[in-house]
Structures are given as C-alpha cells and as structure tokens.
N, C-alpha and C positions, 0 to 999 in steps of 0.2 A: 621196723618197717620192712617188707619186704619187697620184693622186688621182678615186675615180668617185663618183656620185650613183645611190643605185639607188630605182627608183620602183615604185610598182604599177598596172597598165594598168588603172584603173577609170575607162568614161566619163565625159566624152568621151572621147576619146583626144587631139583638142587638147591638152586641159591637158597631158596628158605629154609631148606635145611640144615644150608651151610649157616644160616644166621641163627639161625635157632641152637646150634653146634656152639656158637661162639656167645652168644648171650648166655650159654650154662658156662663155660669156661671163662668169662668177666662176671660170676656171680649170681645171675638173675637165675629167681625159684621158678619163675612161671614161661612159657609162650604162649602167649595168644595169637590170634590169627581174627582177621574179616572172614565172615559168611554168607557169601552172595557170589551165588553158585552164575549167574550166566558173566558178572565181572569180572571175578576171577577164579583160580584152578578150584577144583571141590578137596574143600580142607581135612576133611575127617581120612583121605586116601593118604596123603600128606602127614596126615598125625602119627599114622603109622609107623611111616619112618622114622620122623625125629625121633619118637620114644623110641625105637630099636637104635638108633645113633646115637642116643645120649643117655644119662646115668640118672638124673633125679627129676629135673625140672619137669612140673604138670601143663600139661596141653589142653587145649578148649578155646573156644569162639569168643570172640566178643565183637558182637555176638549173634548166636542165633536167633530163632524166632519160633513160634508155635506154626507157622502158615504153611510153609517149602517143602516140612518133612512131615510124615505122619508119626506121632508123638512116639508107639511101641519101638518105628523104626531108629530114630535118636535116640531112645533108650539101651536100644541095641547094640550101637556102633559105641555107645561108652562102656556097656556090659564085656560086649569080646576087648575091644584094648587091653579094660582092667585086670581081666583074663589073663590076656599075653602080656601084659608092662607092669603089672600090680598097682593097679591105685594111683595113678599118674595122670588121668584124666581132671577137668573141672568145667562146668558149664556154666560161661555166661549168657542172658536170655535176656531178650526186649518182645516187642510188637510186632516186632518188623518195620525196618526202612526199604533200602537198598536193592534186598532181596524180594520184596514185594512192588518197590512201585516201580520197577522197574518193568515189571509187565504188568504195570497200569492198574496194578492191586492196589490192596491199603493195607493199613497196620489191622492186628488182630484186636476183639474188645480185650481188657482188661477180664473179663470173665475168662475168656477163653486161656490165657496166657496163666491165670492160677489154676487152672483144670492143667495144664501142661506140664504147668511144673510138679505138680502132684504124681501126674501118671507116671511123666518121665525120673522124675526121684525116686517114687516108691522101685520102677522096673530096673532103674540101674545101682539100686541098692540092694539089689537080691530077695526084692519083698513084693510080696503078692499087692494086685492093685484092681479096684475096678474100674473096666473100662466100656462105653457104650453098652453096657448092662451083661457084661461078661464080666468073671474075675478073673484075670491070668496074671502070668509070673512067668520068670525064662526056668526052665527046670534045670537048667546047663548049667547056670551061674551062682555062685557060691560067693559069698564077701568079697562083691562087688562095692565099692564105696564111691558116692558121686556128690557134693557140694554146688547147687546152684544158685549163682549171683544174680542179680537182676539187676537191670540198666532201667532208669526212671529218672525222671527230671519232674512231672507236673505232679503236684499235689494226690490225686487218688493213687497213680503209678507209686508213689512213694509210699503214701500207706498200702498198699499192697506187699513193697517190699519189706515193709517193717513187720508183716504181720507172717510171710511167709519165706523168705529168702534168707538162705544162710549167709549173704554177703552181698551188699549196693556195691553196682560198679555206675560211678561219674564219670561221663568224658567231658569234661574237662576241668581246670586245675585254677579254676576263679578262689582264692581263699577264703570271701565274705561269703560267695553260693555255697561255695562245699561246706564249710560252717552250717548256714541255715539248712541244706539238705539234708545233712546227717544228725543236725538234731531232731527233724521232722521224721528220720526214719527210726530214730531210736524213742522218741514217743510212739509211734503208731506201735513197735514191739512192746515197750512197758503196758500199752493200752490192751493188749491182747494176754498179758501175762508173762512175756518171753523176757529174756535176758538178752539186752541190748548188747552186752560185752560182748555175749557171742555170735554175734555180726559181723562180719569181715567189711572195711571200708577202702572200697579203692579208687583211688582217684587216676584216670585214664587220659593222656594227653601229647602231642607232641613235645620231643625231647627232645633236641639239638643243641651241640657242644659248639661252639665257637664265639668270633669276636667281630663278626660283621653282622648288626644288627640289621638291616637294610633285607640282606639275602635270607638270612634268619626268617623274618615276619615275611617275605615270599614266601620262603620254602612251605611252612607252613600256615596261612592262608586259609588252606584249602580246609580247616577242620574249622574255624568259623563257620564256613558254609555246612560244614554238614551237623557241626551242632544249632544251627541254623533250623535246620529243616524241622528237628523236632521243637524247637521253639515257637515257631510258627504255629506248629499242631497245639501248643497250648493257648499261642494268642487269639487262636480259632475257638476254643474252647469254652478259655474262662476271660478272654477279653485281657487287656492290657494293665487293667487294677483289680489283676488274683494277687494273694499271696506268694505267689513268685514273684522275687527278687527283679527293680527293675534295672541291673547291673545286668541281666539274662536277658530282659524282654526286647530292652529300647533297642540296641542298635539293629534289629532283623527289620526296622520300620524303613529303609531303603532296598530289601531283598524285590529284586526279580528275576522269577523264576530260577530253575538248576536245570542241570542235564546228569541224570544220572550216569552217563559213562566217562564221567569227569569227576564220578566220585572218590574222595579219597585219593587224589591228586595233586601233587603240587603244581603249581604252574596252571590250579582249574579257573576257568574264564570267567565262571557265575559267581566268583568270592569277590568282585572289588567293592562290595558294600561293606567289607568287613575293615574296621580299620585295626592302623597298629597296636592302639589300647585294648583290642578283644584281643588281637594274636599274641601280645605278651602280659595279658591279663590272664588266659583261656591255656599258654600255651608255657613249657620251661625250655627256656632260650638262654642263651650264655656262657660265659666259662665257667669252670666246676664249680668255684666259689657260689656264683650265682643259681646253680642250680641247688647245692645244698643249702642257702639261705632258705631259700623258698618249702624247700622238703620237710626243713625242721618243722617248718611253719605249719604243714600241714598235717605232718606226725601230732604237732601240739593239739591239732583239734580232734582231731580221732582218726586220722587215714591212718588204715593198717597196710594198707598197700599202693603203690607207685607205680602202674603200667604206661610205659615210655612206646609211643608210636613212632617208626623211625619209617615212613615216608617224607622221604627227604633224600638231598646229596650226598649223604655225611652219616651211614647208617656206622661202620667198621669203628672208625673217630671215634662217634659219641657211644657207644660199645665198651671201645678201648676206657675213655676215661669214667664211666660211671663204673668199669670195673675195678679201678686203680685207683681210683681218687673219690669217687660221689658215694657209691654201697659203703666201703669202710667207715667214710666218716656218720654214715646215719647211722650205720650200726654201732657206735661210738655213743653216737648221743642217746641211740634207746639205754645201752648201755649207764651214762653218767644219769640217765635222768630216772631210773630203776633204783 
C-alpha cells in the first residue's frame, strides 16, 4: 500500500510546504492538496515548490474539476512541472464541488468530465489530442507522463471511472462502501475490456493519531459533511433505493443546508447532523494499532493507496507516527501476504 498526505493550501503557503517537506521524510509517496481556488491559496503555484524542496513524492489535486480551468490550460501546468521535476505530477478529477458552488455553479455532466480527462491525459502525456475541432499538442514537451484518478461515489460516476481512469480515488474510508465501490469499478473496467489490476485504488480520509476519541470525532466532523454533499447529489438523482449502499445514503437524511466557506474545516457549524458512527466509520481515528488494524482491512479488499487528510490539531503527531510506526507495518504485511 502506499501512501499520500493531503493538505489544504491556506497561508502561508510555507507551512504546506513545510508539510509536504515532512510527509516525504515520515515516508508518504504522494501530496495531495484541495482545489478551490477563491478558498484557499491556488495550488498548482504551490506545487512548484514542494517539487523543487523535496526528492520523490508526486503532487496533484484531490481534486480538480473540468469547470475552473480550461482543460489545455491544466494540461499545461502538469506538462511544464514534468518538464522541471520529471514525472512527479498526478491528477485527481471529479465534477466539481467547492470550486464550483461556491459561485453558485454546479458540478460538470459526466460527459463533460470524460471529454477532460481525454484532452487533458492525451496533452500532458506529450500526445497529440483533438480538441473543439482542432488537433493540437504542446511541441515543447517531450515524455511528459500524467495518471488520472477520478473521484466518484454514484453508480454512472463509477462506471465511468472503470471504463477510463487510471485509478478511483474514495473519500472516504467506510470498509463495506469501499468493498462494494471498488468491485463496481473493477466490473465497469472488465465490461469494457481493460484490466482492473491496473487501476490504482485509493481510499481518502481523515487520519488522526491519538487517544481522545471525543476531540477525535470533532476534529473531524467536518468530512461527513462534505462527503455529505455529494451524497445528497446522488439521493437527488437516483432517490434513496439505488444501488448505493444504505451505510452512505441514510444518515445525510438530517442535513441542512452547508456554507461553503466552512468547508473542509474542523470545528464547521453545518456537520452536527453527522454522527460519531459516520466520523469513525468514514474517518481513521486512534492509536497506531488502531489505525493499522483498519488499513490491513482495506489493503485486503483492493485499496492500493491510503491518502491521510490532516485538517485537524494534530497534523506533525499523526505525521510523526504513521512514519515510525503505521507505513512500516503495512509495508510489512504487503510484505508477508506476497
């Protein structure tokens, strides 16, 4: 299993640096970051850096959206990186939340968001793409390499990611939903002819190390509510008896309303619908033991990867111990179970 740190770009941007600096040096392959550019700092100026201050770990969103930028231009900002950092980039991509409704937009269709990933894969993999009835390429960039994830929770979102996405990213870290999501993404791949193995599976969620469960399930709270939001867009959808899981659907039936500048916050005011069974169902909370119990768990179903949200108190700590104590031991059991 491997392993990223995903942060939120709120000034300075130092400090994310500095985290991102110390997530490669406790282990973690990947940095992730939010994308939602009026909430907080714009990430792709930011990725800059860390990739020139650190040594291996890949950078990217989790995640973008097709709506904010125009598709050549995100291709772009991964083409020059890879350029300057070699191949240290990776995109994750949804709909659009945060960065869209937050000026009153909406998420993009599912059409649109496979036209994205197309344009933006083919241009930031150094390969000619048609686009609005032009065919272009950057002539500048040369073995450029870019793998994108897709973030999906409702049933067509999932067959989409099965049929085109190098790797499903889930936020968050339910054992029985991540089960049935990732078997629903690895049929839609077989259904189209592809190899499911080589699908990256990552399970995205709040990490926090300690032993006050109380402050724990506050701290993070706040990702109920915003895996919330897309739950809603599916109970809109396909009604309350889809094939989604009703571990996902039932508890958003107390939600009123959100404020998006309280997203992705602990301590945010519109989560007390969430209770402590979503926060330490949804969320990895506890001491190391507890956290690696739960990891193995998810390695056994197919998560190939583990991205630890650290909005919270406790970002350095739970840092500290998943480099010392929580990565060795997963890497241990891929290890004995090989």
């Amino acid at each position: 299993m491997e392993f990223g740190a995903v942060l939120q770009t709120n000034p300075p941007a130092s400090r994310t640096v500095h985290l991102a600096k110390l997530a490669e040096q406790h282990g973690f392959e990947y940095v992730w970051t939010f994308d939602s550019h009026l909430l907080w700092q714009e990430p792709y100026v930011i990725y800059s850096q860390i990739l020139n201050e650190t040594h291996r770990v890949k950078v990217g969103p989790m995640v973008t959206n097709p709506a904010t930028r125009d598709w050549t231009v995100t291709a772009s900002l991964y083409a020059t990186l890879n350029e300057m950092y070699g191949n240290r980039t990776i995109m994750g991509i949804g709909r659009g939340d945060s960065a869209v409704r937050v000026t009153n937009g909406a998420p993009t269709t599912l059409k649109a968001l496979r036209e994205s990933i197309h344009v933006i894969r083919e241009l930031a993999n150094s390969r000619p793409v048609e686009y609005n009835g032009a065919e272009l390429r950057f002539p500048w960039s040369v073995g450029s390499e870019l793998d994108v994830w897709v973030a999906a929770y409702g049933p067509l979102a999932l067959k989409l990611t099965g049929e085109v996405g190098d790797g499903f990213i889930l936020q968050l870290a339910d054992l029985d939903i991540a089960e049935w999501m990732i078997k629903t993404v690895r049929a839609a791949a077989e259904n189209v002819g592809r190899d499911p193995d080589e699908i990256a599976f990552c399970v995205a969620a709040p990490m926090y190390i300690g032993d006050d469960w109380q402050h724990m399930r506050d701290q993070c709270r706040w990702f109920g509510g915003m895996v919330g939001n897309h739950v809603a867009d599916i109970v809109s959808k396909y009604g309350s008896d889809s094939s989604v899981p009703t571990a996902l659907t039932d508890y958003i039936k107390d939600r009123e309303g959100y404020d998006y500048n309280e997203h992705g916050r602990a301590g945010n005011s519109h989560t007390a619908f969430v209770p402590d069974e979503i926060v330490d169902r949804f969320c990895l909370l506890g001491t190391a033991d507890d956290h690696i119990e739960k990891l193995k768990k998810l390695k056994d179903i197919g998560v190939t990867q583990f991205a630890g949200y650290l909005q919270h108190d406790n970002k350095e700590e739970t840092l500290r111990v998943y480099g010392e104590t929580v990565i060795p031991a997963l890497k241990e059991h891929i290890t004995a179970k090989a």
